[in-house]
C-alpha positions in Angstrom: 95.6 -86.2 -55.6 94.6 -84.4 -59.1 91.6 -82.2 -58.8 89.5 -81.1 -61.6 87.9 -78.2 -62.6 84.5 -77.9 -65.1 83.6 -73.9 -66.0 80.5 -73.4 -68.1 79.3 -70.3 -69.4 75.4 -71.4 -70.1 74.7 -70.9 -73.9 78.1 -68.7 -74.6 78.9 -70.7 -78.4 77.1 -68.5 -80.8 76.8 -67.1 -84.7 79.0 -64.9 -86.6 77.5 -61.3 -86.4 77.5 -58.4 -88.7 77.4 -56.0 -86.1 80.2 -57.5 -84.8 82.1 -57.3 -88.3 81.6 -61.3 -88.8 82.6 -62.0 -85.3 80.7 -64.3 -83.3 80.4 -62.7 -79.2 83.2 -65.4 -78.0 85.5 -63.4 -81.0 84.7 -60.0 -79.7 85.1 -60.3 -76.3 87.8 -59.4 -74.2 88.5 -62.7 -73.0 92.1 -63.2 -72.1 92.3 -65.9 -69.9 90.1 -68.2 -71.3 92.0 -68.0 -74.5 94.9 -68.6 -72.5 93.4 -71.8 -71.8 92.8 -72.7 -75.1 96.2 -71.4 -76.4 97.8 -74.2 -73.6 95.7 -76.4 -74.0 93.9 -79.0 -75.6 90.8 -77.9 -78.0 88.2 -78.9 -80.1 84.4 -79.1 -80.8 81.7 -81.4 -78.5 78.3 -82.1 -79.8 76.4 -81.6 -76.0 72.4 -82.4 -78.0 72.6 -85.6 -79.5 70.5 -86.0 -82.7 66.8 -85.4 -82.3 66.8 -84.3 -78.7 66.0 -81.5 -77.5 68.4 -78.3 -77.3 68.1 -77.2 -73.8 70.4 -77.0 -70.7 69.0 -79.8 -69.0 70.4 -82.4 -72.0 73.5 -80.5 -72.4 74.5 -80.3 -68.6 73.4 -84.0 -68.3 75.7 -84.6 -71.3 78.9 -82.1 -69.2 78.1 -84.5 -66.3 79.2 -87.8 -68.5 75.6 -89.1 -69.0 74.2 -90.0 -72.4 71.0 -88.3 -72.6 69.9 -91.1 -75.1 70.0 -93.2 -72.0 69.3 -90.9 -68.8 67.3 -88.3 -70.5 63.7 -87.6 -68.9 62.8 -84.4 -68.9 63.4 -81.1 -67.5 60.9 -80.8 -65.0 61.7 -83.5 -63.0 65.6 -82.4 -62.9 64.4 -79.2 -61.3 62.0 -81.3 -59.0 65.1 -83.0 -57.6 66.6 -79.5 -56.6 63.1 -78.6 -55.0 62.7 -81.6 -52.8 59.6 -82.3 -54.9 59.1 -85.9 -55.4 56.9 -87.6 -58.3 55.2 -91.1 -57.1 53.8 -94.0 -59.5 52.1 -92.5 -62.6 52.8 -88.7 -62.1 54.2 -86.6 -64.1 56.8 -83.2 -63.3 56.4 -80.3 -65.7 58.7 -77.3 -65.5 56.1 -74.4 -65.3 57.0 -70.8 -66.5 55.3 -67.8 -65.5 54.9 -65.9 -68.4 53.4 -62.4 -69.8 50.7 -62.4 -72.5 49.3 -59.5 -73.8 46.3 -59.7 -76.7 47.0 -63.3 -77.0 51.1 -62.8 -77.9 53.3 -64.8 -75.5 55.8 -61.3 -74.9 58.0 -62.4 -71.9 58.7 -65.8 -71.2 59.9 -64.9 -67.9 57.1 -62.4 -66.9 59.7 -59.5 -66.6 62.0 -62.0 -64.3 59.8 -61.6 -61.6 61.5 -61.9 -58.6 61.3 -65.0 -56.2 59.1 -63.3 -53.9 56.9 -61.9 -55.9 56.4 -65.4 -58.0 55.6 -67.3 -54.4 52.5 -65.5 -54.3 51.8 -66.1 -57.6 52.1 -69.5 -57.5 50.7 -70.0 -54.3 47.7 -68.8 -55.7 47.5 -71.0 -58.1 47.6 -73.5 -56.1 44.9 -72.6 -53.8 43.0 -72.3 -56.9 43.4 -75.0 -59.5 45.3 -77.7 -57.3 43.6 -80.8 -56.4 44.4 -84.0 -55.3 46.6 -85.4 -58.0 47.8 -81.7 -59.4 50.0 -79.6 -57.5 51.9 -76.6 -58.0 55.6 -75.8 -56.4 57.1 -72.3 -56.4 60.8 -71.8 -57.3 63.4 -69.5 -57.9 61.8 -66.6 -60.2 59.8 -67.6 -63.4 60.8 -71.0 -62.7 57.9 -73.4 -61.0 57.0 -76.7 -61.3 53.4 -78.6 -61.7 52.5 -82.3 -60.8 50.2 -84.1 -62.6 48.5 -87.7 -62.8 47.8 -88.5 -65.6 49.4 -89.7 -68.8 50.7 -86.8 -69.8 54.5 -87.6 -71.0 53.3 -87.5 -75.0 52.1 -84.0 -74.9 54.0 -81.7 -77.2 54.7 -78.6 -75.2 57.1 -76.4 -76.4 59.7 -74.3 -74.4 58.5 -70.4 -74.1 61.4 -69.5 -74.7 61.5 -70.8 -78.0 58.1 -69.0 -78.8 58.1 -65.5 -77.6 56.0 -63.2 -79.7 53.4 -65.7 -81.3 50.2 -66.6 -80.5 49.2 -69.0 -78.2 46.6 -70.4 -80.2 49.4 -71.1 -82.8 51.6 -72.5 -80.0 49.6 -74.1 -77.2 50.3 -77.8 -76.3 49.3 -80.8 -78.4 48.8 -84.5 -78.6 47.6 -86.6 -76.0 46.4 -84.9 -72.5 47.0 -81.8 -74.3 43.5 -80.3 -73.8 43.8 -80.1 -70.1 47.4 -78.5 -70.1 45.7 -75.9 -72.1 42.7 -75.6 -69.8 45.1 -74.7 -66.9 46.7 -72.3 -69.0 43.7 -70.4 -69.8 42.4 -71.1 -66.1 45.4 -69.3 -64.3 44.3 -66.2 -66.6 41.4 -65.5 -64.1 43.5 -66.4 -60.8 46.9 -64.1 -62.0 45.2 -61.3 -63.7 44.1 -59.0 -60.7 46.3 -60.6 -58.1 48.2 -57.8 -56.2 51.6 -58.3 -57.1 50.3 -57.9 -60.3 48.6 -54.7 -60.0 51.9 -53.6 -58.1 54.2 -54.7 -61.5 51.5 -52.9 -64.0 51.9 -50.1 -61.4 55.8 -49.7 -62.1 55.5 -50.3 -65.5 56.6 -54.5 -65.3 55.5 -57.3 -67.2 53.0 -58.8 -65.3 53.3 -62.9 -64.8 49.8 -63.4 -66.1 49.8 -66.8 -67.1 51.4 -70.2 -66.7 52.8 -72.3 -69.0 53.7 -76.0 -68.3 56.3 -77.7 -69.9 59.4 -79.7 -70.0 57.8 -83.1 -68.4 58.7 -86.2 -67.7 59.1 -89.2 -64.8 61.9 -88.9 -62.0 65.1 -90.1 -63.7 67.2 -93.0 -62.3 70.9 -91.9 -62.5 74.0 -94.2 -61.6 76.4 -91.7 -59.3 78.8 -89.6 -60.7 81.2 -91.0 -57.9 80.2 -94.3 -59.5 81.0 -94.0 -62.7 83.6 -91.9 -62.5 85.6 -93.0 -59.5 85.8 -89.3 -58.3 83.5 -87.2 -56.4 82.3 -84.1 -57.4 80.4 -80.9 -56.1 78.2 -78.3 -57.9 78.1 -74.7 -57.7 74.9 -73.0 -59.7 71.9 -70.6 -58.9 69.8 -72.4 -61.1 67.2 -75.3 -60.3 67.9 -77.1 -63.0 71.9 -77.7 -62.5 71.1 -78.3 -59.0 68.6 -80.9 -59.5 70.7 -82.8 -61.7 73.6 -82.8 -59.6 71.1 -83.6 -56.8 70.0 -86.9 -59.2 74.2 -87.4 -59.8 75.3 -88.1 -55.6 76.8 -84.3 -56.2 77.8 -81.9 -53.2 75.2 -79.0 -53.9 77.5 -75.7 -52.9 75.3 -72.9 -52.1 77.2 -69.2 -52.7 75.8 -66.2 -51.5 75.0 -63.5 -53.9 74.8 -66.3 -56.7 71.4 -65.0 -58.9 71.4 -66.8 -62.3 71.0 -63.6 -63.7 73.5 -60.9 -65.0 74.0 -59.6 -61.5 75.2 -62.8 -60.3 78.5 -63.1 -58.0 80.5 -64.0 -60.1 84.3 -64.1 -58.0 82.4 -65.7 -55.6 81.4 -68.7 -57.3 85.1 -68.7 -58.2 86.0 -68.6 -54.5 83.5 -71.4 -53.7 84.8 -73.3 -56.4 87.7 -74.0 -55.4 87.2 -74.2 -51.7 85.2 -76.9 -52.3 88.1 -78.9 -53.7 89.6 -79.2 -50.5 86.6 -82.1 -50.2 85.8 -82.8 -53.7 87.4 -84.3 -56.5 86.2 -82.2 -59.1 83.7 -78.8 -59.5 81.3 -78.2 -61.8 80.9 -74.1 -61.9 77.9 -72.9 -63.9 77.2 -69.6 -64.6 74.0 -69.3 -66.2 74.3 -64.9 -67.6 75.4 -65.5 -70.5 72.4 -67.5 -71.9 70.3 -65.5 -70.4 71.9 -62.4 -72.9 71.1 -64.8 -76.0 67.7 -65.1 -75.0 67.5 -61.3 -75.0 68.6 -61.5 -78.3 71.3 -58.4 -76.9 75.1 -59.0 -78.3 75.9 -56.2 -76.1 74.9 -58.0 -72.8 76.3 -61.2 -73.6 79.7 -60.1 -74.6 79.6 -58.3 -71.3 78.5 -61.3 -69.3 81.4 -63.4 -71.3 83.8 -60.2 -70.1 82.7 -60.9 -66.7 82.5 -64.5 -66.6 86.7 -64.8 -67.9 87.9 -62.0 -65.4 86.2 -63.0 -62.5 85.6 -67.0 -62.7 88.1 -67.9 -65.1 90.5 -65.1 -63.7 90.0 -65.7 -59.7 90.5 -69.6 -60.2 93.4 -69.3 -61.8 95.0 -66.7 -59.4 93.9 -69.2 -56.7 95.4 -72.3 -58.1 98.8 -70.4 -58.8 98.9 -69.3 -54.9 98.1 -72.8 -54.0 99.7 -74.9 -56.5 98.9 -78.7 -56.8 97.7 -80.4 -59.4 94.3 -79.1 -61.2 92.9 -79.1 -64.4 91.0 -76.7 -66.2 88.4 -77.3 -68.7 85.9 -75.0 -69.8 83.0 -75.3 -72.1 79.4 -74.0 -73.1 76.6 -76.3 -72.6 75.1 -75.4 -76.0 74.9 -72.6 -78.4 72.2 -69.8 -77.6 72.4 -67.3 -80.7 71.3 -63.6 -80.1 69.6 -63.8 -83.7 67.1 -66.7 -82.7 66.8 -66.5 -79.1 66.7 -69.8 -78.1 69.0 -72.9 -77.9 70.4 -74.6 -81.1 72.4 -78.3 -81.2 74.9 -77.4 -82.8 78.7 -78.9 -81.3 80.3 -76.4 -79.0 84.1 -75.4 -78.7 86.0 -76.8 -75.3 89.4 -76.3 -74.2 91.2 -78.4 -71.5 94.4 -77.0 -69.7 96.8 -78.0 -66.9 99.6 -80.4 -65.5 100.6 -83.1 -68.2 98.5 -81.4 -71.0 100.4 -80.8 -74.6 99.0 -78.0 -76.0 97.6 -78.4 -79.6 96.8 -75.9 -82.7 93.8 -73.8 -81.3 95.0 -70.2 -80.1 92.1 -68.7 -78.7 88.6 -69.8 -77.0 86.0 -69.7 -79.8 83.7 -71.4 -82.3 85.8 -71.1 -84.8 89.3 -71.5 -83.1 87.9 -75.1 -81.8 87.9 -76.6 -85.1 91.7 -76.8 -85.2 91.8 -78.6 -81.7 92.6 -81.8 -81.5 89.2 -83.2 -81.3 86.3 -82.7 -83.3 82.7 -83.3 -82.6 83.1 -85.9 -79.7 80.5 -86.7 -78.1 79.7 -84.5 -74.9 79.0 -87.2 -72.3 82.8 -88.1 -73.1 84.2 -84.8 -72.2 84.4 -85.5 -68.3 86.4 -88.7 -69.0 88.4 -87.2 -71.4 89.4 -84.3 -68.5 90.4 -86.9 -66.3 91.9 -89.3 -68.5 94.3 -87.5 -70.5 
């Protein structure tokens, strides 16, 4: 039986650079055997953000996974809810709630320093004892990453990503529209219950950003996805460190793989997530492998960082599977793709199509020579839509 393998490198599509002579960070790495791929393969460009929605990795994974995000999209929250057990009943709402670090009213660190797991618990266990109620609760996560339930109509309220707002003000950038006023109001409320916690005090100590403030966003009701075994006819597992992938393959009838040493951040494991990977076909169909560094670099805004991640990401996921499906031969395909583009000059997400590259048995390979933005556009296919892009690795 075929199996089938789906490698993205979060937020890895990016701009031409002139420190990097006009190159984008795909074109300057050192990224042999992904443009191996390409060069054997089948190319071309998939547009992950459909018109008007919103550029994150929650609509672009949904759209790797074969969903339309015009049809299944309903927020970000409630995908990572899914991952946390946490469940929204009739009427409630799931936001995705940051920890964040303001200083003289400037959101500067949208992930409070990356505060660690532990250190966040307390955090937002304490906000919990503090401003939950019956009908608003807090959930701690995995890092800066919480969530916040609400009743209450609040799905019209225009929050915006932190990421996407580092380094204003927050009176330029607070929510808006309906139910805004109290979203605000528990922003400004968890002031008083972070600012002299301990864990605090302890991160000013060592020079940290502190996680000073919350900052609720993403929301939306529990989604209602058909199974990816359903519409597919193949089952499939999925191996992340971030709360987001995991909740929507959680929501898709996924296997949820758990690796050790797997972070989301640049010191992830990154071999073993190969090694995972493809153990995991010996009861799956297909693996979905998400390494989430190299967005993480964009955010930084650090070219540097991200071409290193990119380095790290071909050699040891890219590199391990393919020494492990040449010792164990079979059937497998290969195809690897970004989820979106996250540019190191803005810092945040952008829609634009990004460049994929399917390889294995029965595939003819086309014009592209190499894994990039620009290579892409000489693949066979151009601008596809991204929910396609799993039925077009198994049907071709």
């Amino acid at each position: 039986m075929a199996k089938y393998l789906f490698l993205v490198p979060d937020g890895a599509a990016d701009f031409p650079l002139d420190e990097l002579g006009g190159k984008t960070v795909l074109e300057a790495a050192r990224i042999p055997k992904m443009d191996m791929l390409a060069e054997r393969g089948v190319c071309g460009t998939a547009t992950t953000v459909p018109l008007g929605m919103p550029a994150g990795s929650d609509v672009a994974n949904l759209s790797l996974l074969g969903y339309d995000p015009r049809v299944y999209y309903t927020g970000r929250g409630p995908l990572e809810a899914a991952s946390l057990g946490v469940t929204a009943g009739p009427g409630e709402i799931i936001f995705r709630c940051n920890l964040i670090t303001v200083r003289d009213d400037i959101l500067v660190d949208y992930s409070a320093g990356h505060v660690t797991t532990g250190e966040a618990r307390e955090l937002m266990l304490a906000v919990e004892r503090a401003l939950g109620r019956p009908g608003l609760h807090f959930y701690p996560g995995m890092s800066y990453r919480h969530l916040m339930v609400i009743d209450g109509d609040y799905g019209q309220a225009a929050c915006r990503p932190p990421h996407d707002v580092v380094g204003q003000s927050l009176r330029e950038v607070r929510p808006t529209g309906p139910g805004s006023q109290e979203i605000v109001g528990l922003i400004q409320a968890s002031e008083a219950v972070l600012r002299d916690h301990p864990v605090n005090q302890q991160r000013l100590a060592e020079g940290k950003n502190p996680a000073n403030r919350i900052w609720p966003w993403g929301q939306g009701p529990m989604p209602d996805l058909p199974g990816f075994e359903d519409i597919h006819g193949k089952s499939g597992a999925m191996i992340t460190a971030v709360d987001l992938l995991k909740g929507l393959g959680i929501c898709a009838g996924l296997t949820i793989v758990t690796v050790p040493g797997a972070t989301g951040y640049f010191d992830t494991d990154y071999a073993a997530k190969a090694r995972y990977a493809l153990e995991s076909l010996n009861f799956a169909d297909m693996a979905f492998v998400h390494v989430e560094a190299p967005d993480e670099a964009g955010h930084l805004g650090d070219a540097a960082v991200k071409i290193e991640a990119l380095e790290n990401f071909d050699n040891l996921v890219v590199g391990t599977i393919l020494e492990g499906l040449e010792n164990a031969g079979g059937d497998c395909r290969v195809l690897v793709a970004p989820d979106h583009f996250t540019p190191v000059v803005l810092k945040t997400h952008v829609p634009d199509p990004v460049p994929f590259a399917i390889y294995g048995p029965g595939i003819e390979p086309d014009a592209c020579g190499a894994f990039n933005e620009r290579a892409a556009r000489s693949g066979s296919y151009r601008d596809i839509d991204g929910w396609r892009l799993m039925e077009l690795l198994f049907s071709l």
